[in-house]
N, CA, C and O atoms as a GROMACS GRO file, in nm:
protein
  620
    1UNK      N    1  16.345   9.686   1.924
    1UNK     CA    2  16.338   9.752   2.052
    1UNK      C    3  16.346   9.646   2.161
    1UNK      O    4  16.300   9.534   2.140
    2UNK      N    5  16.420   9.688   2.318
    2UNK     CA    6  16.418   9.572   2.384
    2UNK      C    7  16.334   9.664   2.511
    2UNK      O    8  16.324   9.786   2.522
    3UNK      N    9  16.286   9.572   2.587
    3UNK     CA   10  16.174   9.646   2.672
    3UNK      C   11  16.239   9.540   2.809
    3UNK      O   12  16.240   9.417   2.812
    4UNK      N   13  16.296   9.647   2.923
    4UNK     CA   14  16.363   9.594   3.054
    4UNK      C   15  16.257   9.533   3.139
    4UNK      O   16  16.145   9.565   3.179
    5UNK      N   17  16.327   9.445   3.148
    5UNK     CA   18  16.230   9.325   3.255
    5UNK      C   19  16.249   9.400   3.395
    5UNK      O   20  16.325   9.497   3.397
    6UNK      N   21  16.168   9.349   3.539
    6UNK     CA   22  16.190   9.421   3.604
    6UNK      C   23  16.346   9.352   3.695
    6UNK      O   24  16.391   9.237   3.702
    7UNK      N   25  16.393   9.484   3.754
    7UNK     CA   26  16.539   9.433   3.787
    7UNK      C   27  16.634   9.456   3.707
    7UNK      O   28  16.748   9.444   3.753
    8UNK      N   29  16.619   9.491   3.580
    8UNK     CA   30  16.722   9.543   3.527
    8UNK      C   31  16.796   9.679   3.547
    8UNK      O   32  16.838   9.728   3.442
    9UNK      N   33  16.813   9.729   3.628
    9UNK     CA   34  16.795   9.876   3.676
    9UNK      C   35  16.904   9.965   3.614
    9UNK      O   36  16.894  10.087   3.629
   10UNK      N   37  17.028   9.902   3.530
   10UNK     CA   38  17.148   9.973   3.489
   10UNK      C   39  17.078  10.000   3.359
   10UNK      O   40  17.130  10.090   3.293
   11UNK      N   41  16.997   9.955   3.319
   11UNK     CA   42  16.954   9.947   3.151
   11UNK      C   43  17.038   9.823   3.052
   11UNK      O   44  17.062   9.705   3.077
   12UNK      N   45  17.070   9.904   2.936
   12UNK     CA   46  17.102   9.806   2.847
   12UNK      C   47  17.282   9.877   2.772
   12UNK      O   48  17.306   9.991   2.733
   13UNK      N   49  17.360   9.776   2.778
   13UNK     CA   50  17.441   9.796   2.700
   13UNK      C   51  17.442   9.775   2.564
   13UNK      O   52  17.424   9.669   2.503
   14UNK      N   53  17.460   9.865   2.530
   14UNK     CA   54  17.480   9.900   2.374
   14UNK      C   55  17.569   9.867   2.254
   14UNK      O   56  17.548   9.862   2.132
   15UNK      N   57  17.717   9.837   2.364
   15UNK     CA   58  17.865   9.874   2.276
   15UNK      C   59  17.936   9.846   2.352
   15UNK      O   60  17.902   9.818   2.467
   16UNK      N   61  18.061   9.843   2.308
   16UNK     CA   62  18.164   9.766   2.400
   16UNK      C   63  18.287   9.891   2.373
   16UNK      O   64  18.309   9.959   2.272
   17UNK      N   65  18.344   9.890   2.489
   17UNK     CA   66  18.485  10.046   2.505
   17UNK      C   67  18.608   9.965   2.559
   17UNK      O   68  18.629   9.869   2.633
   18UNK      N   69  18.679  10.055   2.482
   18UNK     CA   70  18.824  10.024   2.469
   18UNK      C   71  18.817  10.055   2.651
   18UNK      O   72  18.724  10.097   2.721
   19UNK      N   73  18.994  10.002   2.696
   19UNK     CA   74  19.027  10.037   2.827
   19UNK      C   75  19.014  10.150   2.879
   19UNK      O   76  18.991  10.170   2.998
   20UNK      N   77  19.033  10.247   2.779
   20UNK     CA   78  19.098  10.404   2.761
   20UNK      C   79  18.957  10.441   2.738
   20UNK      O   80  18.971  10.520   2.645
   21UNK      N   81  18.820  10.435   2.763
   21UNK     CA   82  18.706  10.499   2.794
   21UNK      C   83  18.664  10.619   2.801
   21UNK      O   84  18.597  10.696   2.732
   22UNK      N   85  18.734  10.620   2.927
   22UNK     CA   86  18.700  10.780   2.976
   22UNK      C   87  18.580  10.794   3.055
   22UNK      O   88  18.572  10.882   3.141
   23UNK      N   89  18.453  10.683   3.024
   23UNK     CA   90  18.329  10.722   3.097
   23UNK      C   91  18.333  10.672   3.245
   23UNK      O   92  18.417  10.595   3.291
   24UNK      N   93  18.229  10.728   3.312
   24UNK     CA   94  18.187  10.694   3.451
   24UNK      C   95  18.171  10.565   3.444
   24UNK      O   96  18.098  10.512   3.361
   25UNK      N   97  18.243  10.498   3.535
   25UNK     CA   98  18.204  10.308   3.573
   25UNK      C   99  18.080  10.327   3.676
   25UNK      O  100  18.079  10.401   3.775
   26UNK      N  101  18.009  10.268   3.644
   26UNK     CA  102  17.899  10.201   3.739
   26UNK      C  103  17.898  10.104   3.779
   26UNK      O  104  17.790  10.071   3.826
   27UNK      N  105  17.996  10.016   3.785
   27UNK     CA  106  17.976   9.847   3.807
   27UNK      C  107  18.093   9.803   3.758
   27UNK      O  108  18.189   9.867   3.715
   28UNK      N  109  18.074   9.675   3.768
   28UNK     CA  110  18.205   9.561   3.712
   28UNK      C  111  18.109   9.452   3.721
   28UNK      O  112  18.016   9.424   3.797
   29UNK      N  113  18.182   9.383   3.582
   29UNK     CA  114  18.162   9.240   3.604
   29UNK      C  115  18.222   9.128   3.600
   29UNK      O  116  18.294   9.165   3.508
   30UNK      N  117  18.261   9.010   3.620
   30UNK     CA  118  18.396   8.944   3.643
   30UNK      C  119  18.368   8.807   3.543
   30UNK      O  120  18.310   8.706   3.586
   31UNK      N  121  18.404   8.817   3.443
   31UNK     CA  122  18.357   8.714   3.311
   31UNK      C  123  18.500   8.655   3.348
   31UNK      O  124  18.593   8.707   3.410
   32UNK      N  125  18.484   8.495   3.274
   32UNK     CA  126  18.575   8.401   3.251
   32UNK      C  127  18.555   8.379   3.097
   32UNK      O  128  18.453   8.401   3.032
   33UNK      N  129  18.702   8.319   3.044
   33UNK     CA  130  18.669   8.331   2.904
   33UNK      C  131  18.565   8.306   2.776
   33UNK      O  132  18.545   8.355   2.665
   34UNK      N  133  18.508   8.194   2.864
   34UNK     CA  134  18.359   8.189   2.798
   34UNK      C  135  18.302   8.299   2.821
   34UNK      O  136  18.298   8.354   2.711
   35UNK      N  137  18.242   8.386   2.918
   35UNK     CA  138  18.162   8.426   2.936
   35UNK      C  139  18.184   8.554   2.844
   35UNK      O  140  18.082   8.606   2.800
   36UNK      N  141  18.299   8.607   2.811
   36UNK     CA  142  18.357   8.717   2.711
   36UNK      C  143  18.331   8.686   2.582
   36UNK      O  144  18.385   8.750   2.492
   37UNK      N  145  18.270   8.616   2.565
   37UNK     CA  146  18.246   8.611   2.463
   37UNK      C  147  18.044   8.599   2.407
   37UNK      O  148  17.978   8.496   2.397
   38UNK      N  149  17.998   8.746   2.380
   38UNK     CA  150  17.846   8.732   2.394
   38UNK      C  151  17.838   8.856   2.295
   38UNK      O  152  17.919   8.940   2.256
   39UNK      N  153  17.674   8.823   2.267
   39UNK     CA  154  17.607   8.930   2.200
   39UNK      C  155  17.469   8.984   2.205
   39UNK      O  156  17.411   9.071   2.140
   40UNK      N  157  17.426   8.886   2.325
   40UNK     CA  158  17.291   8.896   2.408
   40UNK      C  159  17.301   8.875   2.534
   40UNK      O  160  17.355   8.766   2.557
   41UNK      N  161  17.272   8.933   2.624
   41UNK     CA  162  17.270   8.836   2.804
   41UNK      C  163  17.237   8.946   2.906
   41UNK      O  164  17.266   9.065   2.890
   42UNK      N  165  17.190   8.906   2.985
   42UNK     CA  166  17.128   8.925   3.148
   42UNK      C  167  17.320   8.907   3.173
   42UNK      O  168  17.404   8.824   3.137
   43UNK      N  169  17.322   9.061   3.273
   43UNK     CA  170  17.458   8.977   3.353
   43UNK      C  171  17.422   9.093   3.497
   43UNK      O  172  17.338   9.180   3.518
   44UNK      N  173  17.510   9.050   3.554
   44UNK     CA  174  17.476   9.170   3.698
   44UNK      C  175  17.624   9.174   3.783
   44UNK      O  176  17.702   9.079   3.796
   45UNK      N  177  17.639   9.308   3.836
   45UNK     CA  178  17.763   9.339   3.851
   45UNK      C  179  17.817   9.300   3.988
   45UNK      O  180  17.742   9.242   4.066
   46UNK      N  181  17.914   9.321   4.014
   46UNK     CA  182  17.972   9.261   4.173
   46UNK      C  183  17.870   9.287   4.258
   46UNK      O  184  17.825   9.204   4.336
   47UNK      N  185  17.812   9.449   4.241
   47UNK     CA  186  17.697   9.497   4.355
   47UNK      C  187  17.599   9.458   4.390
   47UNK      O  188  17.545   9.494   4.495
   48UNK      N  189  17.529   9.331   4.264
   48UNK     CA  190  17.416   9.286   4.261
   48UNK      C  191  17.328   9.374   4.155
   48UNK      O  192  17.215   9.324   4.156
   49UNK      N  193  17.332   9.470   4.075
   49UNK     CA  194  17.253   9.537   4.000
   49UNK      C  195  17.277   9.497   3.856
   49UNK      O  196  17.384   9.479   3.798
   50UNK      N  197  17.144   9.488   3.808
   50UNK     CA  198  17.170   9.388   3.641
   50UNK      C  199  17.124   9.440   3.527
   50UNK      O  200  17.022   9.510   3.527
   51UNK      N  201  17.173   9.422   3.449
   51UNK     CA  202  17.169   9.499   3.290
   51UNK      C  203  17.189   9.405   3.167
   51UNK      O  204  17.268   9.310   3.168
   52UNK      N  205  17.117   9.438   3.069
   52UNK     CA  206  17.140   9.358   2.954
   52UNK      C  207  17.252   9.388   2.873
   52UNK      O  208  17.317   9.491   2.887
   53UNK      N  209  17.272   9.318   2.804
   53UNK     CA  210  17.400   9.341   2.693
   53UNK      C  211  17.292   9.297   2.584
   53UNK      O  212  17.202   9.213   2.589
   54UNK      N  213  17.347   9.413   2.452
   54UNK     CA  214  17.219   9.387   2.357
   54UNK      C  215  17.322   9.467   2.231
   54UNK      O  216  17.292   9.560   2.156
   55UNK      N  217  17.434   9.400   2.242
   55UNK     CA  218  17.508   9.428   2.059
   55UNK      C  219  17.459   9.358   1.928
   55UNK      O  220  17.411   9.246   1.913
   56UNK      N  221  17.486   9.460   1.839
   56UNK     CA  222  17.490   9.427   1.680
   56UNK      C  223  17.523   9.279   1.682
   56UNK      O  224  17.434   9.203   1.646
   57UNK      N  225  17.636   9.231   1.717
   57UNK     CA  226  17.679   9.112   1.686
   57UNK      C  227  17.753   9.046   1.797
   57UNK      O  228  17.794   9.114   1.891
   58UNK      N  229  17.770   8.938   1.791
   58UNK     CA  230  17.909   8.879   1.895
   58UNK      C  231  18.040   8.917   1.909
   58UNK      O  232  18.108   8.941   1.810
   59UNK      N  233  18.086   8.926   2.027
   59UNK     CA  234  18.205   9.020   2.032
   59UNK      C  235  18.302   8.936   2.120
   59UNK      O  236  18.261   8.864   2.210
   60UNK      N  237  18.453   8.953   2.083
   60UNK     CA  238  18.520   8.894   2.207
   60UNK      C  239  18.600   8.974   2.267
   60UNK      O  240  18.697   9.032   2.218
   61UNK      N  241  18.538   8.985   2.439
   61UNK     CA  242  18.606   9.112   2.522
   61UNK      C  243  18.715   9.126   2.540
   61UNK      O  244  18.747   9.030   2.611
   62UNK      N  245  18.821   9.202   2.517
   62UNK     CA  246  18.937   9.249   2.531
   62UNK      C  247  18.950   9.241   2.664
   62UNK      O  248  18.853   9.247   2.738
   63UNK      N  249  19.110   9.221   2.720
   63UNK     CA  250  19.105   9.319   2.873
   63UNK      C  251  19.111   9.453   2.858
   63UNK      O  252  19.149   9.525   2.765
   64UNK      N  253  19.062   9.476   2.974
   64UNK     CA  254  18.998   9.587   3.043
   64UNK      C  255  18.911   9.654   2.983
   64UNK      O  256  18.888   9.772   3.008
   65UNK      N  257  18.843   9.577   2.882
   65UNK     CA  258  18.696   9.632   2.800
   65UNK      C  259  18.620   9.689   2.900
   65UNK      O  260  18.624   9.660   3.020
   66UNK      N  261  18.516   9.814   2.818
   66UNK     CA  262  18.366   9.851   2.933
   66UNK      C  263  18.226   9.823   2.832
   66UNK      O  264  18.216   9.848   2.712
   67UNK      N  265  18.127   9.764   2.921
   67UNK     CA  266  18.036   9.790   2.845
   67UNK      C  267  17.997   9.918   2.770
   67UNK      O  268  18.101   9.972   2.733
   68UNK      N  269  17.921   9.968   2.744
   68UNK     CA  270  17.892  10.136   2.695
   68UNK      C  271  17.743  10.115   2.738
   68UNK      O  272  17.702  10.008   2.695
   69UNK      N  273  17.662  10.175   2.802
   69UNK     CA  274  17.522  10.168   2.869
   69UNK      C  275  17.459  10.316   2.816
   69UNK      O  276  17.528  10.417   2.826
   70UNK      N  277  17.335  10.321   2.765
   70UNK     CA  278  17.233  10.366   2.684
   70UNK      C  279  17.254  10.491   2.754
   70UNK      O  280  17.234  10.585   2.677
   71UNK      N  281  17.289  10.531   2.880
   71UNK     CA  282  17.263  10.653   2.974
   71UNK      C  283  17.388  10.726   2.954
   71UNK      O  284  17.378  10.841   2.996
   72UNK      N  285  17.519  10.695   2.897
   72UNK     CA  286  17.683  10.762   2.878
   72UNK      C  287  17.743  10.687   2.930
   72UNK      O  288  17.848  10.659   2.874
   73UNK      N  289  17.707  10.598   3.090
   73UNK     CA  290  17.811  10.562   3.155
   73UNK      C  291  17.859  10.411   3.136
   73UNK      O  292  17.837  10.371   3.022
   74UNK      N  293  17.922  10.314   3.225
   74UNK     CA  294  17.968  10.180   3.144
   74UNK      C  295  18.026  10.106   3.286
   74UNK      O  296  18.071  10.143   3.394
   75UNK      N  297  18.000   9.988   3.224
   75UNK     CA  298  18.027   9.900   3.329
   75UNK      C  299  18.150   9.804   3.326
   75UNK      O  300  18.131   9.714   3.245
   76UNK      N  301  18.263   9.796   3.384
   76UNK     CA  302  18.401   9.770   3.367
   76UNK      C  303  18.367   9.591   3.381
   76UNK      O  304  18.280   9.528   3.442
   77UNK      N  305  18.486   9.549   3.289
   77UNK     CA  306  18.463   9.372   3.263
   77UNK      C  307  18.612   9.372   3.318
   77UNK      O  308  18.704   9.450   3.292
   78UNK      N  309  18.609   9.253   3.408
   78UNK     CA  310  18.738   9.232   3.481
   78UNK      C  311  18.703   9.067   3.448
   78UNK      O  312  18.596   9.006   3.458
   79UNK      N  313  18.876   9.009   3.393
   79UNK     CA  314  18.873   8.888   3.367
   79UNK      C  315  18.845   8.765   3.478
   79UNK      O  316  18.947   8.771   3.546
   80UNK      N  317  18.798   8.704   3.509
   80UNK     CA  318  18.771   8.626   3.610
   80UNK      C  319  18.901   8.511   3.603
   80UNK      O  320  18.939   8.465   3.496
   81UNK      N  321  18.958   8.476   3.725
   81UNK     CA  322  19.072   8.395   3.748
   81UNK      C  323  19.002   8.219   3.754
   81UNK      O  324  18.958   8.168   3.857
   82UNK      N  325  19.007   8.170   3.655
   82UNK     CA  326  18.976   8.055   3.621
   82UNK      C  327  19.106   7.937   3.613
   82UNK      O  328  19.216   7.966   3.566
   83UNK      N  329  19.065   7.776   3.676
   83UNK     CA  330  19.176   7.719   3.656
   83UNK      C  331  19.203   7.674   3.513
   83UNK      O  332  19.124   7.636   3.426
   84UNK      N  333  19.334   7.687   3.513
   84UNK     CA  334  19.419   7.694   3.441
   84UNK      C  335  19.539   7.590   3.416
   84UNK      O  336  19.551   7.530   3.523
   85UNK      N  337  19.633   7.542   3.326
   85UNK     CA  338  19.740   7.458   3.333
   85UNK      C  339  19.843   7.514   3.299
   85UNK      O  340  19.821   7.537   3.180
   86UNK      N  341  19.954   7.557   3.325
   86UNK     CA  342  20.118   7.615   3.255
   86UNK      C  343  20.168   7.483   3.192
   86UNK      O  344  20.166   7.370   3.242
   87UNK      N  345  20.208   7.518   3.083
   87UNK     CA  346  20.260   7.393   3.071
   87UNK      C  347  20.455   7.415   3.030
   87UNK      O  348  20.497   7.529   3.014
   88UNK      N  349  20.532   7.316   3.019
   88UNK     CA  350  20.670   7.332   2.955
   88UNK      C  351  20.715   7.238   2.857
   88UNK      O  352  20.631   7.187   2.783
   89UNK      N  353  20.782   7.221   2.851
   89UNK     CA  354  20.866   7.129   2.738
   89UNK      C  355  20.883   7.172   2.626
   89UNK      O  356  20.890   7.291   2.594
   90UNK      N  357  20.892   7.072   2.553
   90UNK     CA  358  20.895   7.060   2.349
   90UNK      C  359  20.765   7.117   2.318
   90UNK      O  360  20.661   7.056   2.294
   91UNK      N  361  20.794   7.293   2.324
   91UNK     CA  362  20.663   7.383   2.316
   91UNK      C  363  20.599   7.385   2.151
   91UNK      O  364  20.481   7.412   2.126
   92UNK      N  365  20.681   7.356   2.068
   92UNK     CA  366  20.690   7.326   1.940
   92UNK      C  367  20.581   7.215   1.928
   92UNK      O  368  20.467   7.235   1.885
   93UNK      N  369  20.641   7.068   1.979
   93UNK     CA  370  20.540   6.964   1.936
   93UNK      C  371  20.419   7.012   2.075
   93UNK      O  372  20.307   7.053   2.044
   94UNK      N  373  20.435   7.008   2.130
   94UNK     CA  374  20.287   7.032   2.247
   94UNK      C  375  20.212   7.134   2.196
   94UNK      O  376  20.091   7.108   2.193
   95UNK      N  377  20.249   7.251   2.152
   95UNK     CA  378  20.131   7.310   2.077
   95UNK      C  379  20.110   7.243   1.938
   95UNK      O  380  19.988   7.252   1.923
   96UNK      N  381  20.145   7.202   1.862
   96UNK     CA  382  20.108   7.115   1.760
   96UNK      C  383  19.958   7.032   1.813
   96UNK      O  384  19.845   7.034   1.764
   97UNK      N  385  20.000   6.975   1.908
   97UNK     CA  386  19.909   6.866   1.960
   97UNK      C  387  19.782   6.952   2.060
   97UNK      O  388  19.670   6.906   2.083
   98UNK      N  389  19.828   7.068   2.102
   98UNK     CA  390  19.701   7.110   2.150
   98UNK      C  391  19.618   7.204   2.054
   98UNK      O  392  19.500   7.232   2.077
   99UNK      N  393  19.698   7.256   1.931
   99UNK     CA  394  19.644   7.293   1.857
   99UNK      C  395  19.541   7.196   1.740
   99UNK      O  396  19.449   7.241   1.671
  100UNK      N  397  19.576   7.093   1.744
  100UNK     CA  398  19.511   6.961   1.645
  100UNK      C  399  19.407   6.923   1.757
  100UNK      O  400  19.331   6.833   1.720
  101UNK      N  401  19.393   6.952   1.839
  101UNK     CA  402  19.239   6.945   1.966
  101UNK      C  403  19.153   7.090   1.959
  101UNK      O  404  19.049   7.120   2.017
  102UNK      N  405  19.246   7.179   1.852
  102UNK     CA  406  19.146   7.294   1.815
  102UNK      C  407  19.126   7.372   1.981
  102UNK      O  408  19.032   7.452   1.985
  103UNK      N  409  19.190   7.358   2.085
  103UNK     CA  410  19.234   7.396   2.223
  103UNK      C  411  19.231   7.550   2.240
  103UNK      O  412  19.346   7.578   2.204
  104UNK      N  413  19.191   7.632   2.263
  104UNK     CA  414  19.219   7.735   2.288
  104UNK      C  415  19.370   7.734   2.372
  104UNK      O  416  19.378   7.648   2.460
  105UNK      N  417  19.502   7.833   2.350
  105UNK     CA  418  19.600   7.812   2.382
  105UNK      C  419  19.708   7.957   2.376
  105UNK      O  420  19.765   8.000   2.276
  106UNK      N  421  19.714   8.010   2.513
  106UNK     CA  422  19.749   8.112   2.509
  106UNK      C  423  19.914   8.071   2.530
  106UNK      O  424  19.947   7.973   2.597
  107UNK      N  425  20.017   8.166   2.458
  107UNK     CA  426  20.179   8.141   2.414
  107UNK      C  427  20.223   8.239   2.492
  107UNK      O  428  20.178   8.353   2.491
  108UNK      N  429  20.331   8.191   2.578
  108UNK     CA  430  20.428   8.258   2.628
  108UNK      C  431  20.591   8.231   2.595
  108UNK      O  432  20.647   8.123   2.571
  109UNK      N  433  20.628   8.322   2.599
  109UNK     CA  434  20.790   8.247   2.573
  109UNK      C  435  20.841   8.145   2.570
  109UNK      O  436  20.892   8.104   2.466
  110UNK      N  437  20.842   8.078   2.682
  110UNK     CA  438  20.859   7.964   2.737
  110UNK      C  439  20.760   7.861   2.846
  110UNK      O  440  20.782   7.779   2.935
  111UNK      N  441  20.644   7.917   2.780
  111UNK     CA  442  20.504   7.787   2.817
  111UNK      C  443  20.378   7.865   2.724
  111UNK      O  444  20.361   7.980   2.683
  112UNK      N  445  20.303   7.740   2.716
  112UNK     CA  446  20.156   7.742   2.749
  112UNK      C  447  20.075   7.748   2.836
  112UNK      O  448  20.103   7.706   2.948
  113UNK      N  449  19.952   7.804   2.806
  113UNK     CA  450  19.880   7.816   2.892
  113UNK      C  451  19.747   7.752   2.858
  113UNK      O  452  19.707   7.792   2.749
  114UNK      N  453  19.647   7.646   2.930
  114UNK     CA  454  19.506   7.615   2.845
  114UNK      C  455  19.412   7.611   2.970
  114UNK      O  456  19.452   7.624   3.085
  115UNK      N  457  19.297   7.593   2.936
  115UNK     CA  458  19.224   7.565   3.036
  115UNK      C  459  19.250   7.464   3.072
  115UNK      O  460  19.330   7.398   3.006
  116UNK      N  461  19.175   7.394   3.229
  116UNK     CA  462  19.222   7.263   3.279
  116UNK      C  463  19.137   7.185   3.223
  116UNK      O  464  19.028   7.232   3.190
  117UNK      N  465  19.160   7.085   3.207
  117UNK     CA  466  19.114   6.959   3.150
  117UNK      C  467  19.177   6.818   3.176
  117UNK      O  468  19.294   6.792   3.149
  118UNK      N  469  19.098   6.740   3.226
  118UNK     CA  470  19.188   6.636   3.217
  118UNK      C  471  19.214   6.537   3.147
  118UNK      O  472  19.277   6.440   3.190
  119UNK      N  473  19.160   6.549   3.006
  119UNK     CA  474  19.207   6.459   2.906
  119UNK      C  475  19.282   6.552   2.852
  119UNK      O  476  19.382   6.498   2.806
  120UNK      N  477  19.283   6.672   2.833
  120UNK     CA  478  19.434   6.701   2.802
  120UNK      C  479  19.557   6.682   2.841
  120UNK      O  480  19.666   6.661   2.786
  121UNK      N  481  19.515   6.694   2.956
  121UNK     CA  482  19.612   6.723   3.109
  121UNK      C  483  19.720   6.549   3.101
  121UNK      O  484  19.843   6.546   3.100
  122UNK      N  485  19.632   6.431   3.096
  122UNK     CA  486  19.669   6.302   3.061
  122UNK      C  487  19.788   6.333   2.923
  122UNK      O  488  19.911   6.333   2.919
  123UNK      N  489  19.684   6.359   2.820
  123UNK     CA  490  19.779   6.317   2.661
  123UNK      C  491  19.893   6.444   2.684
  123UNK      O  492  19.992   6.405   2.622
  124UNK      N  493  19.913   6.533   2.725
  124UNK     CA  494  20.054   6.614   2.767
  124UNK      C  495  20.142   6.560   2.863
  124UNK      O  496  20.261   6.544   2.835
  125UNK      N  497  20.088   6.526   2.987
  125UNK     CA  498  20.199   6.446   3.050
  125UNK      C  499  20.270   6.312   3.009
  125UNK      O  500  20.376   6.270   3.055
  126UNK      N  501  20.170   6.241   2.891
  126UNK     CA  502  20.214   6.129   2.837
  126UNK      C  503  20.279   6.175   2.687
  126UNK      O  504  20.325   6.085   2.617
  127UNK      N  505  20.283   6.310   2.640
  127UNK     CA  506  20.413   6.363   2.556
  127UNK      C  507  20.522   6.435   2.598
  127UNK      O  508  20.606   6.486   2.523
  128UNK      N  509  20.519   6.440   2.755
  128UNK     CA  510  20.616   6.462   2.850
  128UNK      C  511  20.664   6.615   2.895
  128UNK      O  512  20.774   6.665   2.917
  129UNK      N  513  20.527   6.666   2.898
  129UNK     CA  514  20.510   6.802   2.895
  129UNK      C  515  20.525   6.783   3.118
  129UNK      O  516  20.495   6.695   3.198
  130UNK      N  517  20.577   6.897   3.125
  130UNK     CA  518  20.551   6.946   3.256
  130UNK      C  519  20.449   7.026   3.326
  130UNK      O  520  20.449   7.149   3.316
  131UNK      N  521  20.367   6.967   3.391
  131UNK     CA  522  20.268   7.079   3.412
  131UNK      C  523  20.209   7.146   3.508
  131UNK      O  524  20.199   7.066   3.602
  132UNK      N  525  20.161   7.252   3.541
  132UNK     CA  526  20.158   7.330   3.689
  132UNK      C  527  20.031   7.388   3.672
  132UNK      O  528  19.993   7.462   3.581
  133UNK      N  529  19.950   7.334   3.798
  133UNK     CA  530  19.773   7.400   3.762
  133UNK      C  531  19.793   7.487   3.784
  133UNK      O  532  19.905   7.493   3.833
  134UNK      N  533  19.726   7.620   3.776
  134UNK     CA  534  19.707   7.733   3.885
  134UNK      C  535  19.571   7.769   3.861
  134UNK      O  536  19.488   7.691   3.815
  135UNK      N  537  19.544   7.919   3.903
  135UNK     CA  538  19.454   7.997   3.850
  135UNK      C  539  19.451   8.108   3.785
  135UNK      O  540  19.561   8.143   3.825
  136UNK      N  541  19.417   8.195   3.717
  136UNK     CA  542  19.455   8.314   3.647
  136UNK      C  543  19.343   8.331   3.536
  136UNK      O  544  19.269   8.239   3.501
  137UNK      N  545  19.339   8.454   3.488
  137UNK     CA  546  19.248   8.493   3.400
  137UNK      C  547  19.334   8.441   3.216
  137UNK      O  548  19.440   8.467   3.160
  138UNK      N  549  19.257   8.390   3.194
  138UNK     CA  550  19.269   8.280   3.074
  138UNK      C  551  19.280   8.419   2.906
  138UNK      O  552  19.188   8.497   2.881
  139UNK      N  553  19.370   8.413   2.848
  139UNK     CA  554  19.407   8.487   2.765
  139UNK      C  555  19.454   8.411   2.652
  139UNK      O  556  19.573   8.434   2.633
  140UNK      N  557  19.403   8.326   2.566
  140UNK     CA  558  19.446   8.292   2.438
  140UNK      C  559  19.491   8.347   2.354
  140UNK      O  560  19.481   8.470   2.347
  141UNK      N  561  19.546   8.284   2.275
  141UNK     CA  562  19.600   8.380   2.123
  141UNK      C  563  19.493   8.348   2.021
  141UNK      O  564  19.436   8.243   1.992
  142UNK      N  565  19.481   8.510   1.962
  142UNK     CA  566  19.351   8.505   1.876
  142UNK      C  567  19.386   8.455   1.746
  142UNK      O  568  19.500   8.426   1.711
  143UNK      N  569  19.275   8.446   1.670
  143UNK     CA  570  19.311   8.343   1.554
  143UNK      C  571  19.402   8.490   1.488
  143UNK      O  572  19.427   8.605   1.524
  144UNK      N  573  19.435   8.380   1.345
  144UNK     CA  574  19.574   8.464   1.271
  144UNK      C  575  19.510   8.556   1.177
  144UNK      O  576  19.571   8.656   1.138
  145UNK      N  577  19.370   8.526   1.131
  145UNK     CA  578  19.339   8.636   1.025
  145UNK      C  579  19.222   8.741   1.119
  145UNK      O  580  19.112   8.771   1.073
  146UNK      N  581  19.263   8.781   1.238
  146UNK     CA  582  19.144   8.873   1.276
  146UNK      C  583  19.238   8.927   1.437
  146UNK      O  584  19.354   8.918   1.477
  147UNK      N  585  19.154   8.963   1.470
  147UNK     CA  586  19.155   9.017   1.654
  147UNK      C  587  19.081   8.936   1.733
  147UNK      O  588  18.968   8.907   1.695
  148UNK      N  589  19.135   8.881   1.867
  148UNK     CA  590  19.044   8.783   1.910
  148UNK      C  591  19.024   8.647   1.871
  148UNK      O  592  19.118   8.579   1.828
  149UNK      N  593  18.890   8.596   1.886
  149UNK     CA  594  18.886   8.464   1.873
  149UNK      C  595  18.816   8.492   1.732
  149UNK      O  596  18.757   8.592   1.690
  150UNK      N  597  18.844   8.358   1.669
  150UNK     CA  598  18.814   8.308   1.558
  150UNK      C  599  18.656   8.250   1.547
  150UNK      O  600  18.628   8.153   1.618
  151UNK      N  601  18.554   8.304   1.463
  151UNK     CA  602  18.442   8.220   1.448
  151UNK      C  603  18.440   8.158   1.357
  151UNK      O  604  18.410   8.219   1.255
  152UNK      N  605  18.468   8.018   1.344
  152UNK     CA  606  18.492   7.909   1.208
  152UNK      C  607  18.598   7.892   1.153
  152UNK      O  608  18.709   7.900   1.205
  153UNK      N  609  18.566   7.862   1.020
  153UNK     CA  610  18.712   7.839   0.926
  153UNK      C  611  18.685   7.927   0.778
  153UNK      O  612  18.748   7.921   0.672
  154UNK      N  613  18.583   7.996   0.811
  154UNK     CA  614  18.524   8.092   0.668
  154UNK      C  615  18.684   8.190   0.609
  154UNK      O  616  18.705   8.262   0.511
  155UNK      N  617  18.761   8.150   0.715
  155UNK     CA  618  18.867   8.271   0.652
  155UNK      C  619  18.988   8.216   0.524
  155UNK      O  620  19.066   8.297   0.474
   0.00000   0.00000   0.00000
């Protein structure tokens, strides 16, 4: 049983909902890719009103996931625009090499995408990658034997 501290006033999330929901939003909250990824936490929504997250297990949020809250209704997770690097070139060997840094590394046609870093940021421009910071909500490719991110190497 979890017993609400005071200030928690949305209650507790329960479960996590597809985009396609259907329930009443009460809130939003604006996670960056770390933060999508939980299975316990205090979080509080754009409005200032705060609620626990209290799942079975660790989960990694989809876009346009909702929480599911103990009362029917749910609180919408909007990806937070975090910096970011595009990258170009020899997409072949550059993901090789950001993949052997175990990198989280989201694939597009014709670039990558990683978080910023600047020891990455160095060993890519010195394998002659092109690269363009920006900002944007950070979307990796999930590991190959599951949905999402990968926990370990148990697979």
């Amino acid at each position: 049983m979890y017993f609400l501290a005071n200030g928690d006033e949305l209650g507790v999330a329960v479960a996590v909902l597809p985009a396609d929901h259907g329930r009443k939003v009460v809130g939003r909250v604006v996670l960056d890719y770390e933060s999508r990824c939980l299975r316990r936490k205090r979080l509080s929504t754009e409005g200032g009103a705060t609620f626990v997250v209290d799942l079975p297990q660790t989960v990694s949020l989809d876009p346009g996931a909702a929480f599911a809250l103990a009362d029917g209704t749910a609180i919408a997770v909007t990806e937070a625009h975090e910096p970011v690097l595009r990258i170009t070139g020899d997409l072949p060997r550059l993901a090789w090499h950001i993949g052997n840094r175990h990198c989280p590394c989201e694939i597009g046609p014709d670039h990558l995408v990683i978080r910023a870093d600047p020891v990455l940021e160095d060993m890519l421009r010195r394998l002659g990658a092109t690269l363009a910071r920006g900002f944007a909500p950070f979307r990796p490719e999930g590991g190959a034997y599951g949905h999402g991110r990968t926990f370990g190497h148990s697979h």
